[in-house]
C-alpha positions as CSV (number, residue, x, y, z in Angstrom):
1,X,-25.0,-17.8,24.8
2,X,-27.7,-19.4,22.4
3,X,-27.6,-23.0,22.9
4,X,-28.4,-23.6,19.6
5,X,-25.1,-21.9,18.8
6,X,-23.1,-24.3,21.6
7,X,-24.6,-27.7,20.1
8,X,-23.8,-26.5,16.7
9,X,-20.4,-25.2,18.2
10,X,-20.3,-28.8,20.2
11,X,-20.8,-30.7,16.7
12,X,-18.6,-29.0,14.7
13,X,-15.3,-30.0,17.5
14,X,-16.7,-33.6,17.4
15,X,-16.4,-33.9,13.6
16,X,-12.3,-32.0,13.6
17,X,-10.8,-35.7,14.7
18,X,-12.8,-38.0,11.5
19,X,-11.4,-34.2,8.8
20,X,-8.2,-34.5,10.1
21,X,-8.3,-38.1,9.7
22,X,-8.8,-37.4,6.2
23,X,-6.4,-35.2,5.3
24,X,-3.6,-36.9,7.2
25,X,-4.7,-39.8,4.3
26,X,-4.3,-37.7,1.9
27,X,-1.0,-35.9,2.8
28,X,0.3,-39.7,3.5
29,X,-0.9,-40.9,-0.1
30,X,0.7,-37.5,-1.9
31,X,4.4,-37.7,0.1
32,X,4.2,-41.8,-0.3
33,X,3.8,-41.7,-4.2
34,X,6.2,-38.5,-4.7
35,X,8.9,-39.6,-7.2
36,X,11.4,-38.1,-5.1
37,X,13.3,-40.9,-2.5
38,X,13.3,-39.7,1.0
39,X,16.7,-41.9,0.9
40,X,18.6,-39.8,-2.0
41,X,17.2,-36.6,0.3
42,X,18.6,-37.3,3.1
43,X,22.4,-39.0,1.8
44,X,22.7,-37.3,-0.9
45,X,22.6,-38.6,-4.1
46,X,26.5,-39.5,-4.3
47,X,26.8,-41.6,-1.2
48,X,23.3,-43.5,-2.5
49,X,25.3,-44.2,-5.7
50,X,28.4,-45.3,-3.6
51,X,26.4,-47.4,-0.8
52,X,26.0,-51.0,-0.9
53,X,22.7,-52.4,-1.6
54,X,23.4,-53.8,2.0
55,X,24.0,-50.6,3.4
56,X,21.1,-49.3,1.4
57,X,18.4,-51.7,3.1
58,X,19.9,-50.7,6.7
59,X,19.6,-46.7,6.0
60,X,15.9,-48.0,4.7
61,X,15.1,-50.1,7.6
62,X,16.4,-47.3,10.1
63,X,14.0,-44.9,8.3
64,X,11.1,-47.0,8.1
65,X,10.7,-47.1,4.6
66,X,11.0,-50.6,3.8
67,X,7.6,-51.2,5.6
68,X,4.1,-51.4,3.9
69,X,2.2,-48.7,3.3
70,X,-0.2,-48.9,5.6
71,X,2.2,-49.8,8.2
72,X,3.7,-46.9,8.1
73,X,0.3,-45.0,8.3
74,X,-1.0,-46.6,10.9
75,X,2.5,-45.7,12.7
76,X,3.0,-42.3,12.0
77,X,-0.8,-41.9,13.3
78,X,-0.5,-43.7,16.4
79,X,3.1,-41.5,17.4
80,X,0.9,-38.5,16.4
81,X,-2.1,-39.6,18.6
82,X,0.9,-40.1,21.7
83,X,2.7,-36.5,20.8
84,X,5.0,-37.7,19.0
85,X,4.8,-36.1,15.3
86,X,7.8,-37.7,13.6
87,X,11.7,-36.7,13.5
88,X,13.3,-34.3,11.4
89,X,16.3,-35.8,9.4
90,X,17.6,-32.5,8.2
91,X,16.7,-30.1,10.8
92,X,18.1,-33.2,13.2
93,X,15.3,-32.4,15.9
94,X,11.7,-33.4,16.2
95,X,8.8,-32.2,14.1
96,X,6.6,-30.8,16.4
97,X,9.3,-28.8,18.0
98,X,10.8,-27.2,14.8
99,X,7.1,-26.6,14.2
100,X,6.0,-24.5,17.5
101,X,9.6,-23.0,17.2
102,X,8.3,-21.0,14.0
103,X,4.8,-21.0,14.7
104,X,5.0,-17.5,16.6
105,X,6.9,-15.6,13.5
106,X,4.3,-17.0,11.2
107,X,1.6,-15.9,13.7
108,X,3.0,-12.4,13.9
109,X,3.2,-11.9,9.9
110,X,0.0,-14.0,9.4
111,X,-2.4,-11.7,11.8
112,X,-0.7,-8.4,11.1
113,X,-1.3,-8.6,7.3
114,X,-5.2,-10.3,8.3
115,X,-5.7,-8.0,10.0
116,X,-4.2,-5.1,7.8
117,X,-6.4,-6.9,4.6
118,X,-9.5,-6.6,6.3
119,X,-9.2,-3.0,7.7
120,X,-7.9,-1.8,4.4
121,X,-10.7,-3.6,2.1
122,X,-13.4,-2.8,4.1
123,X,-12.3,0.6,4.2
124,X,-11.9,1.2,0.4
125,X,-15.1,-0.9,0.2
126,X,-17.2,1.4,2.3
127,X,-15.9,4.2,0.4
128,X,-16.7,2.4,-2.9
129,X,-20.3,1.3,-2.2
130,X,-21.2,4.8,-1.4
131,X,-19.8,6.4,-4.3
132,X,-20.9,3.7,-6.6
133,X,-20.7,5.1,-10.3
134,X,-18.1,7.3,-9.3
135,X,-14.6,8.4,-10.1
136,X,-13.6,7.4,-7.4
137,X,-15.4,4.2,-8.0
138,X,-14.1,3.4,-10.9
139,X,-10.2,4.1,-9.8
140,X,-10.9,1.9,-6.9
141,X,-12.0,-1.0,-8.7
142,X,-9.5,-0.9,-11.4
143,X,-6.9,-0.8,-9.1
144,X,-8.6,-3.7,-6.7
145,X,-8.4,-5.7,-10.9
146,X,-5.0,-4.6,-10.8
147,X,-3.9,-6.1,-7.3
148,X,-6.0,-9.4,-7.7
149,X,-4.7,-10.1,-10.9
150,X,-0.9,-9.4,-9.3
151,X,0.9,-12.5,-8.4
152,X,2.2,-12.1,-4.2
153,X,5.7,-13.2,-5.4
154,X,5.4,-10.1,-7.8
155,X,4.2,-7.6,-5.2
156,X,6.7,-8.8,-2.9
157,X,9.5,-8.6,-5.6
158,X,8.3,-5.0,-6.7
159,X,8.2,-3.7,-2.5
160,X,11.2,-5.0,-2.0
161,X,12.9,-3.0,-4.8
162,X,11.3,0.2,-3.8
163,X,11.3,0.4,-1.0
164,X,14.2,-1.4,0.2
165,X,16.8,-1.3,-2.8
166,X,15.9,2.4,-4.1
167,X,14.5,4.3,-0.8
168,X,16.2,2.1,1.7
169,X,13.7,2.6,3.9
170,X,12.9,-0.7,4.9
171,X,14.8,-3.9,5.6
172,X,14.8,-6.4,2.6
173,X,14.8,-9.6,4.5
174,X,14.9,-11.0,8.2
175,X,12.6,-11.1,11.1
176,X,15.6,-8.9,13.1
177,X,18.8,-7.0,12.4
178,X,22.3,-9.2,12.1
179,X,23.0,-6.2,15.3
180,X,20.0,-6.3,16.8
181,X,19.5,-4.3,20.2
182,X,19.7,-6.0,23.5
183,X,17.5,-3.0,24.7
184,X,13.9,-5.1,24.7
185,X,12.1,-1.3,23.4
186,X,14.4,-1.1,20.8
187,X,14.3,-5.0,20.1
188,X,10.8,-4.4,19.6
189,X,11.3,-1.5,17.1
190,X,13.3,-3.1,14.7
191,X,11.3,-6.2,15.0
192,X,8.4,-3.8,13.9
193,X,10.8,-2.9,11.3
194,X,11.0,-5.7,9.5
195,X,8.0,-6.9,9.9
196,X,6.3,-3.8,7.8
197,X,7.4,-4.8,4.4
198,X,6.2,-8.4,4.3
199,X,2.9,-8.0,6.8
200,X,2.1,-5.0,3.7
201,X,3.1,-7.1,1.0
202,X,0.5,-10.0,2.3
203,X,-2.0,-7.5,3.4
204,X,-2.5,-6.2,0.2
205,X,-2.4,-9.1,-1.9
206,X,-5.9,-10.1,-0.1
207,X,-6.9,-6.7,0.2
208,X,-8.8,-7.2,-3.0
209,X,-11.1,-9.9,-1.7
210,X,-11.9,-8.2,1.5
211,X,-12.5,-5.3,-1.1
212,X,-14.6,-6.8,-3.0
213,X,-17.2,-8.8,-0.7
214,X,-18.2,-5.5,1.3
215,X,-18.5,-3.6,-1.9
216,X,-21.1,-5.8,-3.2
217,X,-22.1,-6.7,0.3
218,X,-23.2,-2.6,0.8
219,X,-24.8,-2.1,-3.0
220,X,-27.1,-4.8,-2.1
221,X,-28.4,-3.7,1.2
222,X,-28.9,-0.2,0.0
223,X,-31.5,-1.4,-1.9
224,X,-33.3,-2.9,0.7
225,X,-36.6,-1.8,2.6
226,X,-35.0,-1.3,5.8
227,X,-32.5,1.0,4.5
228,X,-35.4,3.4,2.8
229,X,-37.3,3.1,6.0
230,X,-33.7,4.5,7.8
231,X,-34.3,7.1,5.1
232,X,-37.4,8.1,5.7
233,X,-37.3,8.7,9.6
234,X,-35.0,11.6,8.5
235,X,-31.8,9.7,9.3
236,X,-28.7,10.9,7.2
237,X,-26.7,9.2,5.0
238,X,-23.4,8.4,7.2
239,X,-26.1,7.0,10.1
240,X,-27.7,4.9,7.4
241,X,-24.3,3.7,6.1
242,X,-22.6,3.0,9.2
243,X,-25.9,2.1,11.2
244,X,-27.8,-0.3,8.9
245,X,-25.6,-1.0,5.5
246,X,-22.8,-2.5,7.0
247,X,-24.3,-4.0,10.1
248,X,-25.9,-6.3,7.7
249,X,-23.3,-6.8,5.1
250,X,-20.8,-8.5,8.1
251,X,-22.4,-11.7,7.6
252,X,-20.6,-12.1,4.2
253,X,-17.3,-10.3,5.0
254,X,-16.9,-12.5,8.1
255,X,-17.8,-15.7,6.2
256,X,-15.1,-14.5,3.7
257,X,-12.4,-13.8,7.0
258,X,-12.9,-17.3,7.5
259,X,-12.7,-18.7,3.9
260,X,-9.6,-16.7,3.3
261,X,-7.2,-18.2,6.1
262,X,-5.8,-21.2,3.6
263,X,-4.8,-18.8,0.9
264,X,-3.2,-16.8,3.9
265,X,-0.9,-19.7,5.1
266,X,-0.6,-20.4,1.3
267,X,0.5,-16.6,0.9
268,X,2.7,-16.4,3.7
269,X,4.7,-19.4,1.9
270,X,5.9,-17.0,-0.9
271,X,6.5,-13.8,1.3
272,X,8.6,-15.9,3.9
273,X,10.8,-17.1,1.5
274,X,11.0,-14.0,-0.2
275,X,12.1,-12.3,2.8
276,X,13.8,-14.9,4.3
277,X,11.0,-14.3,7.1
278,X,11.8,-17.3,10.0
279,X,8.2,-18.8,10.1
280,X,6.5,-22.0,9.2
281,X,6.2,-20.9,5.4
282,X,9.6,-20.7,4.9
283,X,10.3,-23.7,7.1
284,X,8.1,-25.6,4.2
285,X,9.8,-24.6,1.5
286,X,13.1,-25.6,2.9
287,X,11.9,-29.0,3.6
288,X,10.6,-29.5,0.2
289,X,13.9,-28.6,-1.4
290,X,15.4,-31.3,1.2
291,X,12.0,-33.7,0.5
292,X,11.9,-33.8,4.2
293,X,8.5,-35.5,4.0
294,X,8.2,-36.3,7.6
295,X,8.7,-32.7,8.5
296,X,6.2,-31.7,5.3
297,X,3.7,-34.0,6.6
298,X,3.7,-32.4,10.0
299,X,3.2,-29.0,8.8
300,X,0.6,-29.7,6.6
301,X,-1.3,-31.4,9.0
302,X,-0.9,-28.7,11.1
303,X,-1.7,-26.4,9.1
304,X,-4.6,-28.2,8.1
305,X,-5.7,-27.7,11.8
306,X,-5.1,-23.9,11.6
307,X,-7.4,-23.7,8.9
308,X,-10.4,-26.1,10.7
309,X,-10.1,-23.9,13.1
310,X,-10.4,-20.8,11.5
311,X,-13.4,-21.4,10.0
312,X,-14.8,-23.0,12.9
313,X,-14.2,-19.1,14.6
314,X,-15.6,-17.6,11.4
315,X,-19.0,-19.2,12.1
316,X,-19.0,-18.3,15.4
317,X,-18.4,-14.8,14.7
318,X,-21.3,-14.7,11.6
319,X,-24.0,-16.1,14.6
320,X,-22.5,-13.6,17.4
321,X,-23.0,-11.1,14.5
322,X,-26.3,-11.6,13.3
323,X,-29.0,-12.9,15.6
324,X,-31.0,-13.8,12.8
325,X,-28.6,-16.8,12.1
326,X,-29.6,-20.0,13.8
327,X,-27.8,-23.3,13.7
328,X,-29.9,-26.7,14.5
C-alpha cells in the first residue's frame, strides 16, 4: 500500500476523537435546551403534577438533572470514555446495549438497500449516458425527477399498499413472522421476506442520486481525449464504455457512496418505523416520543461514528480506485 495513502489514512483516525468531541457538544447543547423535561418523560405528566416539590428534587437529583451544565457534560463524557454510555429510563437497560441489540437489523436493512441503490443507479446510469438524447433517456430521467422529488415515507406508504394490502405478496411490517420457523433455512427465508419491501423502498429512494452522479460522470468522460484515442485503435463501443468511461467516472460515484451514508441512517429512520422494522431507526423514534434523551444522545453519537467512518472508507476506496489520487 502507498504510504502516502496510510499517513493520510493515519491522520484522518487521529482527528475522529477532537469530531466526535464536537458533535457530542452539540447533541449535549440540542437535548439540554429541548423544551421537553426529561422528568415529565419519564413519570408521566400526572404523577409530576401530583409529586411534592420534595419528591420532585429527589426524582431530579437521582437523574442528574439538577447539576450544571457542564457538570453533566463532563460526566456523561467521562462514563462514555470508561464504556459506560448512559442508562436507559424507558427501555430500563443500558444504552449501549439497547444500541448493539439493534445495530445488526439496521445493518442488514441499511447495506441491502446501499447496496441495491448503487447497483441499480449505476445500472440505469450506464444505460443513460450511452443513449444520451434518447427515448430511453428521456423516460429515465423523468422518472429518476419523479423518485427524487418522492418523499421515502411516500414510497414506503405507496409499496406497502401494493404490494402488501392489494397483491399480498409481501409482509407489511416486521423483521420476522408472529410463527416464524424454528427450521434455521426457513428462518432465513422469511427473514429474506421481510426484509424485501423496506431494503426496496430505501434502495430506491437513493437510487436517484447514485443515478444521477454516473450519468453525468460518463457524458463527461466521453468527451475526453483518451476515450477518442480508445476509438481510434478500433476498439468498440461496449469496450470503450466498460473499459475507459466508467473506470474513470468511479472517483465521483464512490465519493458520492460515501457522502450518501447520513441520509441512509436518516432514511432508514422513516422506513423502520413505517415497517415497524426492529433497528436503531426505529429505536430513535421511540425514544423521542418518550424524550429519552440519554438514549437519543447515544444513538446519535453513534451514529455520528457510523458516518466518520463511512466516509473515512469512501476515501480509501476513491485512492484504491484511481492511482492518480495522491494524499500528502
Amino acid at each position: 500500500m502507498d504510504r502516502s495513502l496510510v499517513r493520510y489514512a493515519t491522520k484522518r483516525i487521529m482527528q475522529i476523537p477532537p469530531l466526535l468531541l464536537g458533535i457530542s457538544i452539540l447533541t449535549f447543547l440540542i437535548f439540554y435546551l429541548s423544551p421537553v423535561n426529561p422528568t415529565v418523560a419519564y413519570l408521566g405528566l400526572v404523577t409530576v403534577q401530583k409529586m411534592s416539590p420534595e419528591d420532585l428534587d429527589r426524582v431530579e437529583e437521582q437523574l442528574g438533572l439538577n447539576q450544571p451544565a457542564h457538570v453533566r457534560y463532563i460526566g456523561w463524557l467521562e462514563r462514555i470514555a470508561h464504556g459506560d454510555w448512559g442508562y436507559s429510563h424507558i427501555k430500563k437497560r443500558p444504552v449501549l446495549d439497547v444500541i448493539m441489540e439493534r445495530f445488526p437489523a439496521t445493518l442488514l436493512l441499511t447495506i441491502t438497500g446501499y447496496s441495491l441503490s448503487a447497483l441499480l443507479g449505476m445500472m440505469l446510469g450506464v444505460i443513460s449516458s450511452v443513449r444520451a438524447g434518447s427515448r430511453i433517456d428521456s423516460i429515465l430521467n423523468g422518472l429518476n425527477y419523479i423518485i427524487y422529488s418522492t418523499p421515502t415515507f411516500l414510497l414506503a406508504l405507496l409499496a406497502m399498499l401494493v404490494f402488501s394490502v392489494w397483491l399480498g405478496w409481501l409482509p407489511s411490517s416486521r423483521m420476522l413472522s408472529v410463527n416464524a420457523p424454528t427450521s434455521s433455512w426457513l428462518l432465513m427465508q422469511d427473514r429474506i421476506h421481510h426484509l424485501i419491501l423496506p431494503a426496496s423502498v430505501l434502495a430506491v429512494g437513493h437510487m436517484a442520486v447514485f443515478y444521477t452522479y454516473i450519468r453525468s460522470s460518463i457524458i463527461e468522460a466521453m468527451q475526453e481525449d483518451y476515450i477518442i484515442t480508445a476509438r481510434a485503435k478500433g476498439l468498440n463501443e461496449v469496450e470503450v464504455v466498460l473499459g475507459h468511461a466508467i473506470r474513470n467516472s468511479l472517483l465521483p460515484f464512490i465519493t458520492q457512496m460515501g457522502l450518501s451514508v447520513p441520509l441512509l441512517i436518516g432514511g432508514s429512520v422513516v422506513v423502520e418505523s413505517i415497517f415497524a422494522w426492529p433497528g436503531i431507526g426505529k429505536l430513535t423514534y421511540d425514544a423521542a416520543l418518550r424524550a429519552d434523551y440519554m438514549l437519543l444522545m447515544g444513538i446519535t453519537l453513534f451514529s455520528s461514528l457510523l458516518v466518520i467512518l463511512g466516509n473515512l472508507l469512501a476515501d480509501m476506496a476513491c485512492a484504491l480506485t484511481d492511482p492518480r489520487v495522491r494524499y500528502d
